[in-house]
N, CA, C and O atoms as CSV, one atom per row, in Angstrom:
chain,resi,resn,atom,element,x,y,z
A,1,UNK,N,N,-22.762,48.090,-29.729
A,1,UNK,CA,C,-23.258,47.213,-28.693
A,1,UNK,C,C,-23.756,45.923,-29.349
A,1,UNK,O,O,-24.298,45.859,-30.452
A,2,UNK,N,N,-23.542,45.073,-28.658
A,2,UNK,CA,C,-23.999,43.562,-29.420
A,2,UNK,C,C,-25.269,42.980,-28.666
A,2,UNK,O,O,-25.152,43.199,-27.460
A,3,UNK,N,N,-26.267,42.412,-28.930
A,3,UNK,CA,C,-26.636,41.670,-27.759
A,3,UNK,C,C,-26.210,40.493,-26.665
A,3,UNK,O,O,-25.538,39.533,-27.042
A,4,UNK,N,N,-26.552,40.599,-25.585
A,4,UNK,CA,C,-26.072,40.281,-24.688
A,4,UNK,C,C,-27.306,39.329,-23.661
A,4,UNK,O,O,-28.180,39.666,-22.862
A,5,UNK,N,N,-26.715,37.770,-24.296
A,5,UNK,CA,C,-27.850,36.560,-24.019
A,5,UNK,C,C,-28.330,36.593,-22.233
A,5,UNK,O,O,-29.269,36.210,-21.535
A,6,UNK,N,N,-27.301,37.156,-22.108
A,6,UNK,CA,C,-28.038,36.740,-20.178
A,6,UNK,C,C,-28.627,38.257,-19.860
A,6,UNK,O,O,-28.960,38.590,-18.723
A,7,UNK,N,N,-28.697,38.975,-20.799
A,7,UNK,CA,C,-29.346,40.379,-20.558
A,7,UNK,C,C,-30.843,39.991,-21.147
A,7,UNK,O,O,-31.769,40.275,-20.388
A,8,UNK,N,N,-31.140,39.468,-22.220
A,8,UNK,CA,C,-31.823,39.186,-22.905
A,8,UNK,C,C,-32.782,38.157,-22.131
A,8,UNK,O,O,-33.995,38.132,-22.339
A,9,UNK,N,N,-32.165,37.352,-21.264
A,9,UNK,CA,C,-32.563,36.217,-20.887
A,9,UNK,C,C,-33.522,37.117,-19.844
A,9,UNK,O,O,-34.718,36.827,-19.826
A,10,UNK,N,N,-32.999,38.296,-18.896
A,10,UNK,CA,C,-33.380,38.589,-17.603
A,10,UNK,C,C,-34.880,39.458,-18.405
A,10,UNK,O,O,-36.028,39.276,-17.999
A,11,UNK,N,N,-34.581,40.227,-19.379
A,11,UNK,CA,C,-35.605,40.709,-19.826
A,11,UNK,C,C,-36.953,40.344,-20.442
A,11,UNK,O,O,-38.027,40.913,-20.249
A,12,UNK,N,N,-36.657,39.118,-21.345
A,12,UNK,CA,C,-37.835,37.984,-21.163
A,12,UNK,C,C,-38.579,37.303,-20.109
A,12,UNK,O,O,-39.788,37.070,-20.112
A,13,UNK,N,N,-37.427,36.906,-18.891
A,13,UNK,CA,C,-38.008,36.294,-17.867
A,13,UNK,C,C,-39.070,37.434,-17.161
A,13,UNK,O,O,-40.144,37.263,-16.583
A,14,UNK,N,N,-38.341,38.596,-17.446
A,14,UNK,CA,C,-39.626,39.558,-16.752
A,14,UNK,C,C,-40.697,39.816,-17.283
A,14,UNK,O,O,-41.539,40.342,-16.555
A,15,UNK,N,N,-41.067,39.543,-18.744
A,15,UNK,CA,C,-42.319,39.700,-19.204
A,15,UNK,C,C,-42.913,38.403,-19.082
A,15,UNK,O,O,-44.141,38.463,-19.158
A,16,UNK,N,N,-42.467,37.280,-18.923
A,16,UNK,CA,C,-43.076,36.214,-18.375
A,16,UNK,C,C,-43.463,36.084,-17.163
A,16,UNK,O,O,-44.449,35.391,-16.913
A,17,UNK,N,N,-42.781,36.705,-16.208
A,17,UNK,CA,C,-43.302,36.888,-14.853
A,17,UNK,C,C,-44.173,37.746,-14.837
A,17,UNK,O,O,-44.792,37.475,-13.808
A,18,UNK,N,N,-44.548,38.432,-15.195
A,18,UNK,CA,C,-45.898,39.542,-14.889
A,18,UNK,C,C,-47.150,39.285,-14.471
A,18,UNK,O,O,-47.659,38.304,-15.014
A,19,UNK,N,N,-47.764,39.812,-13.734
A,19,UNK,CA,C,-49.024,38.930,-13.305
A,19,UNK,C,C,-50.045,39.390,-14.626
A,19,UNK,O,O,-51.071,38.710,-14.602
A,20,UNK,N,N,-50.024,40.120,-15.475
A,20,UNK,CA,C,-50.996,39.870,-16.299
A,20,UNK,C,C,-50.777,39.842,-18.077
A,20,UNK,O,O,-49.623,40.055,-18.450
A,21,UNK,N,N,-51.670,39.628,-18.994
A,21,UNK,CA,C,-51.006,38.745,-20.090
A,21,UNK,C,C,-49.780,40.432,-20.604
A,21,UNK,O,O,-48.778,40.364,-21.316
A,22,UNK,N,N,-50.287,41.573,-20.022
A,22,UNK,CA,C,-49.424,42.349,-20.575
A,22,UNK,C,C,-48.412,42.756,-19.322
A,22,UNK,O,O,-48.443,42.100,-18.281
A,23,UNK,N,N,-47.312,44.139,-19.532
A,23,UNK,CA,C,-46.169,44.799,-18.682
A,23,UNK,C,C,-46.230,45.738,-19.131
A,23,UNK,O,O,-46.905,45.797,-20.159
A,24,UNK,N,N,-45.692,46.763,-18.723
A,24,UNK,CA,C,-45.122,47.819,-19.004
A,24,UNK,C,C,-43.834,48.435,-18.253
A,24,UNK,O,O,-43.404,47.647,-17.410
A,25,UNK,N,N,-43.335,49.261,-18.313
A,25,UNK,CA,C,-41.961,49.506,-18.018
A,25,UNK,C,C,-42.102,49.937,-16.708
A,25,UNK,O,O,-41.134,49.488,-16.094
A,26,UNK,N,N,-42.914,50.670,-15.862
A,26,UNK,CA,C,-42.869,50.337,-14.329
A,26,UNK,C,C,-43.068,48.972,-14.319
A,26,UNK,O,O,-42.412,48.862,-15.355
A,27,UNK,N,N,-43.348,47.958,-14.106
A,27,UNK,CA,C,-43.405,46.451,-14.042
A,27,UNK,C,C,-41.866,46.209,-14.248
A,27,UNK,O,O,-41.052,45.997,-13.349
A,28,UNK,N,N,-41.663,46.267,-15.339
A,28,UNK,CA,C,-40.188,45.646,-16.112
A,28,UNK,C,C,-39.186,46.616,-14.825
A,28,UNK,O,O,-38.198,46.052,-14.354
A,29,UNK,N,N,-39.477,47.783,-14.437
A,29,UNK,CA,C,-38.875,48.484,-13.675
A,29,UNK,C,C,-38.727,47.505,-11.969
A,29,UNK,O,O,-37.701,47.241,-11.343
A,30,UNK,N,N,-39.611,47.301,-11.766
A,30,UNK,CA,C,-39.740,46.716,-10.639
A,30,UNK,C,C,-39.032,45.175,-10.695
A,30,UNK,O,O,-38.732,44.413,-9.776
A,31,UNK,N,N,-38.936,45.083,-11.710
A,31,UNK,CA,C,-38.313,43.337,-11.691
A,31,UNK,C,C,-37.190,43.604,-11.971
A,31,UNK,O,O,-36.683,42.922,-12.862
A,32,UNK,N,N,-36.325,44.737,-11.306
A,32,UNK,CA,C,-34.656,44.689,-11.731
A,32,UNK,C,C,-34.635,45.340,-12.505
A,32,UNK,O,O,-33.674,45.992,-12.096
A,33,UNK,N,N,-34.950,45.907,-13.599
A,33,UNK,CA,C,-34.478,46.194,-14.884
A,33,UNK,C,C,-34.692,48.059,-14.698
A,33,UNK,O,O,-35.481,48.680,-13.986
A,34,UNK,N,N,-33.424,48.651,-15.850
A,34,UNK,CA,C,-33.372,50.054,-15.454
A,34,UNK,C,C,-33.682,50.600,-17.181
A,34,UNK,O,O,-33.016,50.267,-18.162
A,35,UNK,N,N,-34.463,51.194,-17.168
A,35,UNK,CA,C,-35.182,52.256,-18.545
A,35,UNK,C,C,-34.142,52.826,-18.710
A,35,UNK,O,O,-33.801,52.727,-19.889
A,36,UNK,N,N,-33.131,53.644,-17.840
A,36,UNK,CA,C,-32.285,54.242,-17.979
A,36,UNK,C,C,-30.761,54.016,-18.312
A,36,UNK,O,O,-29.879,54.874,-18.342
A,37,UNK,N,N,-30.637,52.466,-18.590
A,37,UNK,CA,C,-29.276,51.886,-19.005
A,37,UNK,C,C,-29.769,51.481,-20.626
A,37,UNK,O,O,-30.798,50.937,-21.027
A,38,UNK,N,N,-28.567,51.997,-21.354
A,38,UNK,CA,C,-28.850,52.134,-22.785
A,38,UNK,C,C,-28.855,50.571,-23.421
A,38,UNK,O,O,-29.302,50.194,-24.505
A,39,UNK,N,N,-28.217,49.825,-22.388
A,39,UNK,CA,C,-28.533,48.218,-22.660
A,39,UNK,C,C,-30.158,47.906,-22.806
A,39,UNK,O,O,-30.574,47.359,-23.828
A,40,UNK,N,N,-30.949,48.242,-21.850
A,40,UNK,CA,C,-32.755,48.025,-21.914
A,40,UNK,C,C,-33.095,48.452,-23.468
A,40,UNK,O,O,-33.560,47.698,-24.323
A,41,UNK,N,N,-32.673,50.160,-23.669
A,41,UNK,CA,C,-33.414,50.302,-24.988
A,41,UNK,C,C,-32.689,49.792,-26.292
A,41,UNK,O,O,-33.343,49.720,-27.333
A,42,UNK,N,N,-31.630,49.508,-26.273
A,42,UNK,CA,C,-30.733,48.396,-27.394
A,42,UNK,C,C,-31.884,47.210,-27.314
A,42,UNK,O,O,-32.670,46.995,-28.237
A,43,UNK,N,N,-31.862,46.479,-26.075
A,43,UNK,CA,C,-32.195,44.965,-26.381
A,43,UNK,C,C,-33.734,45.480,-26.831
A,43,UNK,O,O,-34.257,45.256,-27.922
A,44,UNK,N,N,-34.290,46.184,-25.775
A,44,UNK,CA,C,-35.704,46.406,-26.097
A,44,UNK,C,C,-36.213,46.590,-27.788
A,44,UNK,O,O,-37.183,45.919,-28.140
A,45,UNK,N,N,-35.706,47.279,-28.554
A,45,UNK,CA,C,-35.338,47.889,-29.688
A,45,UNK,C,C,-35.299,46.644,-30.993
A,45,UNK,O,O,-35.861,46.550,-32.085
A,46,UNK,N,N,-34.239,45.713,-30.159
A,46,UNK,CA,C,-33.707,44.405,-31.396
A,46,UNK,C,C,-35.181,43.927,-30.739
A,46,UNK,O,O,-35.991,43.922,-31.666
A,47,UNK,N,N,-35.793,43.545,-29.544
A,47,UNK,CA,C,-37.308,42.536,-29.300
A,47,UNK,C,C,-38.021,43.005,-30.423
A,47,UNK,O,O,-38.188,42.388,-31.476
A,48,UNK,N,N,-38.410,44.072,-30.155
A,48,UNK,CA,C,-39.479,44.710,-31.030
A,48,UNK,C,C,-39.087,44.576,-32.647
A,48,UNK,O,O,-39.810,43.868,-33.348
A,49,UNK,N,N,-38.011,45.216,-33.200
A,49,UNK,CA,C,-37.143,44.538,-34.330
A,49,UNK,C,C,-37.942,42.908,-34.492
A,49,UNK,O,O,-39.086,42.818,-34.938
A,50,UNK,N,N,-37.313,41.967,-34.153
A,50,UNK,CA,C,-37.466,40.751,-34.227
A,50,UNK,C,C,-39.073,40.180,-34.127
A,50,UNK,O,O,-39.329,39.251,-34.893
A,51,UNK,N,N,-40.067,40.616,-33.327
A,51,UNK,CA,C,-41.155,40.656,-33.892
A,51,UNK,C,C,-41.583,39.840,-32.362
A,51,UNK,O,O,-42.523,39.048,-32.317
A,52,UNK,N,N,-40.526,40.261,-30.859
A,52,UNK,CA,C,-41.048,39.240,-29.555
A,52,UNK,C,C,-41.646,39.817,-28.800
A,52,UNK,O,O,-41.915,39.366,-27.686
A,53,UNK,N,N,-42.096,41.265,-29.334
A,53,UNK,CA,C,-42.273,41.770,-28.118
A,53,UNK,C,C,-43.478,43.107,-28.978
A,53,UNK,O,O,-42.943,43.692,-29.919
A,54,UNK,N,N,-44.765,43.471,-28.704
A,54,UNK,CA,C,-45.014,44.251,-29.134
A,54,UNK,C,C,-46.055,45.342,-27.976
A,54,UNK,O,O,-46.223,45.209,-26.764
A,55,UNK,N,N,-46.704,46.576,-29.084
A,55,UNK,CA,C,-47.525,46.788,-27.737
A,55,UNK,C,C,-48.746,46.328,-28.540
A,55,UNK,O,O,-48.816,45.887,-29.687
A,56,UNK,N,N,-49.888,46.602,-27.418
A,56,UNK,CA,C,-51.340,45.999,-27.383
A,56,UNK,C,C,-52.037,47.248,-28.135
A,56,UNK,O,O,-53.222,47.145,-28.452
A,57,UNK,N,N,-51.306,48.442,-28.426
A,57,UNK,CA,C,-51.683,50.041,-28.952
A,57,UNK,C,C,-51.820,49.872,-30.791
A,57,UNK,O,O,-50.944,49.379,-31.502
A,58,UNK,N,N,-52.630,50.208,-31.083
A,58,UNK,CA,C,-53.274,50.524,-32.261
A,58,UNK,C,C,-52.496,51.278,-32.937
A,58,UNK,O,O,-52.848,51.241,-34.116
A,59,UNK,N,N,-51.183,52.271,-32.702
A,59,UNK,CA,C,-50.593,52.752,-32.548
A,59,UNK,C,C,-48.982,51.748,-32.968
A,59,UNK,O,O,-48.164,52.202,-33.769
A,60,UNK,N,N,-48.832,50.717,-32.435
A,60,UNK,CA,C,-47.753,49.719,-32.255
A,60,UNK,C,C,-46.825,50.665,-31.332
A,60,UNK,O,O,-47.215,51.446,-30.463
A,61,UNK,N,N,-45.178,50.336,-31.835
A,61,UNK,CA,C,-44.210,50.944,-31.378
A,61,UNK,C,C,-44.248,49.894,-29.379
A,61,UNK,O,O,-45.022,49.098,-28.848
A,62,UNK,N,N,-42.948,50.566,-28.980
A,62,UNK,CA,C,-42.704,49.908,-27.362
A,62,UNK,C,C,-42.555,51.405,-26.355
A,62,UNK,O,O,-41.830,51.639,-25.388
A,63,UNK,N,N,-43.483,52.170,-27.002
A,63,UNK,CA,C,-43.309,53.231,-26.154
A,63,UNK,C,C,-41.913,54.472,-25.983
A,63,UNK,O,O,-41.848,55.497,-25.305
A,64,UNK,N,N,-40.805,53.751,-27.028
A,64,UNK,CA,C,-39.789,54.985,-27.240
A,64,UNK,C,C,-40.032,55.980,-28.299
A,64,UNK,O,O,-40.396,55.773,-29.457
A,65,UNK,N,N,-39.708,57.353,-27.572
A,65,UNK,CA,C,-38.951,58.413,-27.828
A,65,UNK,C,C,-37.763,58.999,-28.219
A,65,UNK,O,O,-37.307,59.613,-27.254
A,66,UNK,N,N,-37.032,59.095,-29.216
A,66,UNK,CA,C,-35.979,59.713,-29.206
A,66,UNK,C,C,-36.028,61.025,-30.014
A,66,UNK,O,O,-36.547,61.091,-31.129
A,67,UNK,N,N,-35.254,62.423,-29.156
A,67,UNK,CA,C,-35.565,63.973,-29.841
A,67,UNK,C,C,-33.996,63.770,-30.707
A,67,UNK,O,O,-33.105,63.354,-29.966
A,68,UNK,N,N,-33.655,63.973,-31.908
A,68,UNK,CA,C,-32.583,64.978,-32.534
A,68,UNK,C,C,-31.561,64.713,-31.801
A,68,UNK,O,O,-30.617,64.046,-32.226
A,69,UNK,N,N,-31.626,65.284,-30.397
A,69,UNK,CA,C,-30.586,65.429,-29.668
A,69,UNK,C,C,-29.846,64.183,-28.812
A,69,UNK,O,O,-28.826,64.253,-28.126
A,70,UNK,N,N,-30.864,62.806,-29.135
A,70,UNK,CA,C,-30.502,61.932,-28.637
A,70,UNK,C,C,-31.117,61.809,-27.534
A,70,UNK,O,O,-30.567,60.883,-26.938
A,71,UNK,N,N,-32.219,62.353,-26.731
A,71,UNK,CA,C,-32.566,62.470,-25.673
A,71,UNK,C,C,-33.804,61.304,-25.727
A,71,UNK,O,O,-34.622,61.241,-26.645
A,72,UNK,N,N,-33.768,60.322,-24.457
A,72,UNK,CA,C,-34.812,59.378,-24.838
A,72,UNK,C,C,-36.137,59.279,-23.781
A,72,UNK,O,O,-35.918,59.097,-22.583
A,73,UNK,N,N,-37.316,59.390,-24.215
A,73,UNK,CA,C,-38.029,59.409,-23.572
A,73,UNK,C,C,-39.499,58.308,-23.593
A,73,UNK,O,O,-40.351,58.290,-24.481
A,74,UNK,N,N,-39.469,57.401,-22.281
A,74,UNK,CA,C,-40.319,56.178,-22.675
A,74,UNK,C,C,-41.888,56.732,-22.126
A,74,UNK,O,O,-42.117,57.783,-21.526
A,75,UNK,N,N,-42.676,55.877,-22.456
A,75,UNK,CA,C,-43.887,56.319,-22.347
A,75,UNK,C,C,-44.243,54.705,-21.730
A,75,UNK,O,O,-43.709,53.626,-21.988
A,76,UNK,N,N,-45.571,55.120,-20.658
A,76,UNK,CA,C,-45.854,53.738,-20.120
A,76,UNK,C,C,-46.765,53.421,-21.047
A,76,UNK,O,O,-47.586,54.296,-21.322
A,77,UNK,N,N,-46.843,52.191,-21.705
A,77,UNK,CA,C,-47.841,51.624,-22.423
A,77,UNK,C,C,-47.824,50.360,-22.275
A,77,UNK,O,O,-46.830,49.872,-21.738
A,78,UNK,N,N,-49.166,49.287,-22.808
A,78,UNK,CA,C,-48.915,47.886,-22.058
A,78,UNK,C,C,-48.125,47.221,-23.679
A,78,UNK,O,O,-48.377,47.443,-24.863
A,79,UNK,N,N,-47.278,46.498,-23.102
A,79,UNK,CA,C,-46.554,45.754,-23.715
A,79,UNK,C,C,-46.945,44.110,-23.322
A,79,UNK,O,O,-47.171,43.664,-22.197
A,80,UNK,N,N,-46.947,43.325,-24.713
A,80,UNK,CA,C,-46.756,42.115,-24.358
A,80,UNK,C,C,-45.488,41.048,-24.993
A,80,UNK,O,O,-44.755,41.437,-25.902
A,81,UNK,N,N,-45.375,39.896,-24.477
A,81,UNK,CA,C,-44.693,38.935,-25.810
A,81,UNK,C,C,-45.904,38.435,-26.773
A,81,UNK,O,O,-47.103,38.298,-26.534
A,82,UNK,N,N,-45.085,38.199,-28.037
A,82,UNK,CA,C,-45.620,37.595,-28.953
A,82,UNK,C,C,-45.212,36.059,-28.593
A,82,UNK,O,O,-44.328,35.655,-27.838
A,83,UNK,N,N,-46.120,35.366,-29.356
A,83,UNK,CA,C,-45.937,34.321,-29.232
A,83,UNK,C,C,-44.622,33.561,-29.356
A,83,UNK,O,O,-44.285,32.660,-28.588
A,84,UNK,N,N,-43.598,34.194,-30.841
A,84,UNK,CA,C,-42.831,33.931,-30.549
A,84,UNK,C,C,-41.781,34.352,-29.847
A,84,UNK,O,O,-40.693,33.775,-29.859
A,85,UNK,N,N,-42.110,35.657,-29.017
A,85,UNK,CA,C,-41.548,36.019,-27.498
A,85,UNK,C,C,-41.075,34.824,-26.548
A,85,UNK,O,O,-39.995,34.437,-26.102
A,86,UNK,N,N,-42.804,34.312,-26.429
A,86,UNK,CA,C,-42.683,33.231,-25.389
A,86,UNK,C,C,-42.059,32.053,-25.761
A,86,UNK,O,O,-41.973,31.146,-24.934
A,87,UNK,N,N,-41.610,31.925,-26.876
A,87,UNK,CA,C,-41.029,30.354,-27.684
A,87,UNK,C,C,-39.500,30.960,-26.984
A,87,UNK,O,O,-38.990,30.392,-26.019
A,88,UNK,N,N,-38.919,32.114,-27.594
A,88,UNK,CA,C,-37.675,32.685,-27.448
A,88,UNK,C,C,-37.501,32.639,-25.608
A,88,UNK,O,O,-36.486,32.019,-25.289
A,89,UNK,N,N,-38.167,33.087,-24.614
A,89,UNK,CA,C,-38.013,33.152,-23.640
A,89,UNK,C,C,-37.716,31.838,-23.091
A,89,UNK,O,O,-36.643,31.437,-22.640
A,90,UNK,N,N,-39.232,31.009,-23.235
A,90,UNK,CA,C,-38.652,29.998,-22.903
A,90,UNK,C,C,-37.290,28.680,-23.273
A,90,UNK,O,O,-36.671,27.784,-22.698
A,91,UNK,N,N,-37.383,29.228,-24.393
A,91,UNK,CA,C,-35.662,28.471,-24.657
A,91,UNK,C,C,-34.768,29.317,-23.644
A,91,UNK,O,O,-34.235,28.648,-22.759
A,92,UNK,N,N,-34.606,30.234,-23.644
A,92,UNK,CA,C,-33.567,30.794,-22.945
A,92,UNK,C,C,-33.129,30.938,-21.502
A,92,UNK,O,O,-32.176,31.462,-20.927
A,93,UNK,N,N,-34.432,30.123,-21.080
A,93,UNK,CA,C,-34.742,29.373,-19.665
A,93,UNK,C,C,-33.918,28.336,-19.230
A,93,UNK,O,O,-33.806,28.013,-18.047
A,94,UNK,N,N,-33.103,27.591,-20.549
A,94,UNK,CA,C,-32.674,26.188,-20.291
A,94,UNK,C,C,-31.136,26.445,-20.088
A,94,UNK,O,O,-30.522,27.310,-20.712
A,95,UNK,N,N,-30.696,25.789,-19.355
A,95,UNK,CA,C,-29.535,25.883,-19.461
A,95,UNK,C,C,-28.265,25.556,-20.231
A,95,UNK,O,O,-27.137,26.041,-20.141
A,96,UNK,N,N,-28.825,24.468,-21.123
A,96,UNK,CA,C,-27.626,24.097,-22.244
A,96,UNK,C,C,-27.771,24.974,-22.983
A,96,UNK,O,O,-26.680,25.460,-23.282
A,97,UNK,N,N,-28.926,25.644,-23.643
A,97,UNK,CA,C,-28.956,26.811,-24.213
A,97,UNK,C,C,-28.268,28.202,-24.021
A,97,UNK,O,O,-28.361,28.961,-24.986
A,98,UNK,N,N,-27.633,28.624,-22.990
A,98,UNK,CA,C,-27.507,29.314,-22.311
A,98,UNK,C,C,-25.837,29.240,-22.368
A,98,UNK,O,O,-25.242,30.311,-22.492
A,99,UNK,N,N,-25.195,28.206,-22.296
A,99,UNK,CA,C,-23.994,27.712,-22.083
A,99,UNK,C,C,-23.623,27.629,-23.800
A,99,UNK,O,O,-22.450,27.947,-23.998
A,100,UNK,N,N,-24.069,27.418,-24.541
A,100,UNK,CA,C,-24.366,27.450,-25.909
A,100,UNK,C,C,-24.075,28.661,-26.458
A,100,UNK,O,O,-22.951,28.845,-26.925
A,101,UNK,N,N,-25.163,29.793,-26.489
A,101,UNK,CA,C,-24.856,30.531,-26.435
A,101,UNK,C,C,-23.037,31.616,-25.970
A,101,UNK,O,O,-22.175,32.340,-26.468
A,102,UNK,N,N,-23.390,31.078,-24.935
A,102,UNK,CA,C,-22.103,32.160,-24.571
A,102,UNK,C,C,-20.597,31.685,-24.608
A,102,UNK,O,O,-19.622,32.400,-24.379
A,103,UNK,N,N,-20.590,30.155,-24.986
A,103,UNK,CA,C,-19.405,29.610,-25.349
A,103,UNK,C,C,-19.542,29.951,-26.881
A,103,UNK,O,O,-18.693,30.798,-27.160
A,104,UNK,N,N,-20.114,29.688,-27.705
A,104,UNK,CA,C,-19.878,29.434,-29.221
A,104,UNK,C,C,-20.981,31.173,-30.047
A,104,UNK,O,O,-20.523,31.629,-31.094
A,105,UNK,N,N,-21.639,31.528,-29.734
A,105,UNK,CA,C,-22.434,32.522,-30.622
A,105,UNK,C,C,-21.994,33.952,-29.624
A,105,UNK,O,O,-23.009,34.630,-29.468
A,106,UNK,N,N,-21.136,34.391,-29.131
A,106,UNK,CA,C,-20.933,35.416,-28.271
A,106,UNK,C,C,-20.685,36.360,-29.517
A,106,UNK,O,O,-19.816,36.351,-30.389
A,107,UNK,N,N,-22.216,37.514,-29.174
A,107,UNK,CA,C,-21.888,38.460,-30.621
A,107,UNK,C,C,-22.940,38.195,-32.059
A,107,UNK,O,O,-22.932,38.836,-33.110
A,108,UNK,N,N,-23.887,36.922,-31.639
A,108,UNK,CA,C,-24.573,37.101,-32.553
A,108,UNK,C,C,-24.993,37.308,-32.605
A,108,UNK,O,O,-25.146,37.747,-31.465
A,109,UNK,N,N,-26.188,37.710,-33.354
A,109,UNK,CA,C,-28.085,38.360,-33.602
A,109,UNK,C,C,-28.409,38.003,-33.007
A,109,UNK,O,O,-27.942,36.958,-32.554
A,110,UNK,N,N,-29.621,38.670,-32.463
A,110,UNK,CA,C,-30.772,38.237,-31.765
A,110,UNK,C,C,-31.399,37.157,-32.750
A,110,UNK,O,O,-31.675,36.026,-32.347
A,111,UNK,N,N,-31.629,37.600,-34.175
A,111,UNK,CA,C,-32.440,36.372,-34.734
A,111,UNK,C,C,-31.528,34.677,-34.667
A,111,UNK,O,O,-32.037,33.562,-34.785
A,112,UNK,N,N,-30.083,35.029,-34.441
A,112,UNK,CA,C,-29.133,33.720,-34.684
A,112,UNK,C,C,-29.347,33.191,-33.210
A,112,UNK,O,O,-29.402,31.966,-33.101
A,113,UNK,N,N,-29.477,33.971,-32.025
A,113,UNK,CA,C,-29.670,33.330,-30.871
A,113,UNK,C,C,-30.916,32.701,-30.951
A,113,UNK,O,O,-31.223,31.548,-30.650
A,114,UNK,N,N,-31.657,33.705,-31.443
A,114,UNK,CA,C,-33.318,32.998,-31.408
A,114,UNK,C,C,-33.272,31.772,-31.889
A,114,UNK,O,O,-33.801,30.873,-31.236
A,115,UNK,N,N,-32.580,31.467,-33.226
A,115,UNK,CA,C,-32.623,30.079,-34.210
A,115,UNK,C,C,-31.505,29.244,-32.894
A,115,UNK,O,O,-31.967,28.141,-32.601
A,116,UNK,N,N,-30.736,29.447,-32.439
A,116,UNK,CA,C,-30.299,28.272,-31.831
A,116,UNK,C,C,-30.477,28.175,-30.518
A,116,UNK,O,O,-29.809,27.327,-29.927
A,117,UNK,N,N,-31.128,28.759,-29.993
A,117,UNK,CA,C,-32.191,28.382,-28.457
A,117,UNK,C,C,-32.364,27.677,-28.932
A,117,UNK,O,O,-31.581,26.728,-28.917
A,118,UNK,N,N,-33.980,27.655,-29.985
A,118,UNK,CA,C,-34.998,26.819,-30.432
A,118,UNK,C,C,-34.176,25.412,-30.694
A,118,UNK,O,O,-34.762,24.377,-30.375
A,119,UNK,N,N,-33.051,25.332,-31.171
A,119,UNK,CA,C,-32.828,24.141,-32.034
A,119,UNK,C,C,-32.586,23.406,-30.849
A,119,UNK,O,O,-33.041,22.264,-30.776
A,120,UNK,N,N,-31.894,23.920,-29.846
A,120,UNK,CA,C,-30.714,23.240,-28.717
A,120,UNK,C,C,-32.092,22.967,-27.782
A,120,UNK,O,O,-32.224,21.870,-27.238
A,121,UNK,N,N,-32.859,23.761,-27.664
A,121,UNK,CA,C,-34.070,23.480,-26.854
A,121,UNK,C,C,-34.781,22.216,-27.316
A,121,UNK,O,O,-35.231,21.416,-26.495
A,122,UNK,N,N,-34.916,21.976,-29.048
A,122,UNK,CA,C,-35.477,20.663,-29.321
A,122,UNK,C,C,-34.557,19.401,-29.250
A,122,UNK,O,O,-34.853,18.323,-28.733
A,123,UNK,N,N,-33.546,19.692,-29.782
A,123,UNK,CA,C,-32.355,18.690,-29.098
A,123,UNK,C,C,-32.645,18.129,-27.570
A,123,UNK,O,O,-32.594,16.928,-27.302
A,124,UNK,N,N,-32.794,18.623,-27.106
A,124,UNK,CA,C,-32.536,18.582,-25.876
A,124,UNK,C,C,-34.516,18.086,-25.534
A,124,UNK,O,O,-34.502,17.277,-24.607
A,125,UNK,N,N,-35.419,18.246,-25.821
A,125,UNK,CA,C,-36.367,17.768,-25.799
A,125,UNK,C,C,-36.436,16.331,-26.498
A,125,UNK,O,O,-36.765,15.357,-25.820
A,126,UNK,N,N,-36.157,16.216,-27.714
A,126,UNK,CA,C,-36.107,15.103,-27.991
A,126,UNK,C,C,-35.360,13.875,-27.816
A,126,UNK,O,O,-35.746,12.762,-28.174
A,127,UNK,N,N,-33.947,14.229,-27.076
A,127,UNK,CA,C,-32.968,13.714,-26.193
A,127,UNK,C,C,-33.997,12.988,-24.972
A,127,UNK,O,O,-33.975,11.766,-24.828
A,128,UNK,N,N,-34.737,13.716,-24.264
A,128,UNK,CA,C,-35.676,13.508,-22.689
A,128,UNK,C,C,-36.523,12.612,-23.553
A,128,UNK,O,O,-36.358,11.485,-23.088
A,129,UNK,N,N,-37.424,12.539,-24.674
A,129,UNK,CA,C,-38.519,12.222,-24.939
A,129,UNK,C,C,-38.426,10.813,-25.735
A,129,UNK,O,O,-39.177,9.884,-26.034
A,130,UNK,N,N,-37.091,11.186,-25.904
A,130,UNK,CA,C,-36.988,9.995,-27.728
A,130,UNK,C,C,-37.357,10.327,-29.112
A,130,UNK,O,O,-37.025,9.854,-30.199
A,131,UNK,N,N,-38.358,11.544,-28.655
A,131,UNK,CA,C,-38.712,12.232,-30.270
A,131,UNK,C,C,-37.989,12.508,-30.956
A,131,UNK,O,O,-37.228,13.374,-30.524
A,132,UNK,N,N,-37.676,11.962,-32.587
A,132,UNK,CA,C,-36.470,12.677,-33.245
A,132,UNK,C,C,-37.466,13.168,-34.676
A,132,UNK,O,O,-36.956,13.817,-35.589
């Protein structure tokens, strides 16, 4: 499985939508998203990997389970973004970014998407602003 930017995109936007600074997977549940499609715990998996997404538990981890047998079992715990969650999300908000993505990086890392949101996002800021 590769990641998959407009999957990625819907799953950020939902921890940004949350009404409070944390979520957890009923929340993420309620905003569309299914615990039970092996796409959630892939992407979920590379967030946490990548360092966008953690829990608030002393403990760490995003609340997965997996037995031997492959059997997966999530646990509700509060989850938040990291800061650079919210850098990553919000690039992935924009739309040249987005078009970027899925014309030219189809198939890359999460960390290679992450690096060229950000870049295409400042491009594109400093394009509006004049900042170079």
């Amino acid at each position: 499985m590769k990641p998959d930017p407009e999957y990625l995109k819907q799953l950020l936007g939902a921890f940004q939508d949350a009404p409070s600074p944390t979520t957890d997977l009923t929340e993420l549940q309620e905003a569309g998203l299914s615990i039970d499609d092996p796409k959630f715990e892939f992407h979920m998996m590379l967030l946490q990997d990548g360092g966008f997404v953690e829990s608030e538990l002393s403990t760490g981890g995003i609340g997965l389970s997996k037995s031997a047998d492959g059997h997966i079992e999530w646990s509700i715990i509060p989850l938040r973004l990291t800061a650079s969650g919210h850098e990553f999300a919000e690039a992935m908000e924009n739309n040249k970014v987005m078009t970027t993505l899925k014309d030219k990086f189809v198939g890359a890392s999460i960390g290679t998407m992450r690096d060229v949101a950000i870049a295409v996002l400042k491009a594109e800021i400093a394009k509006h602003t004049g900042l170079h």
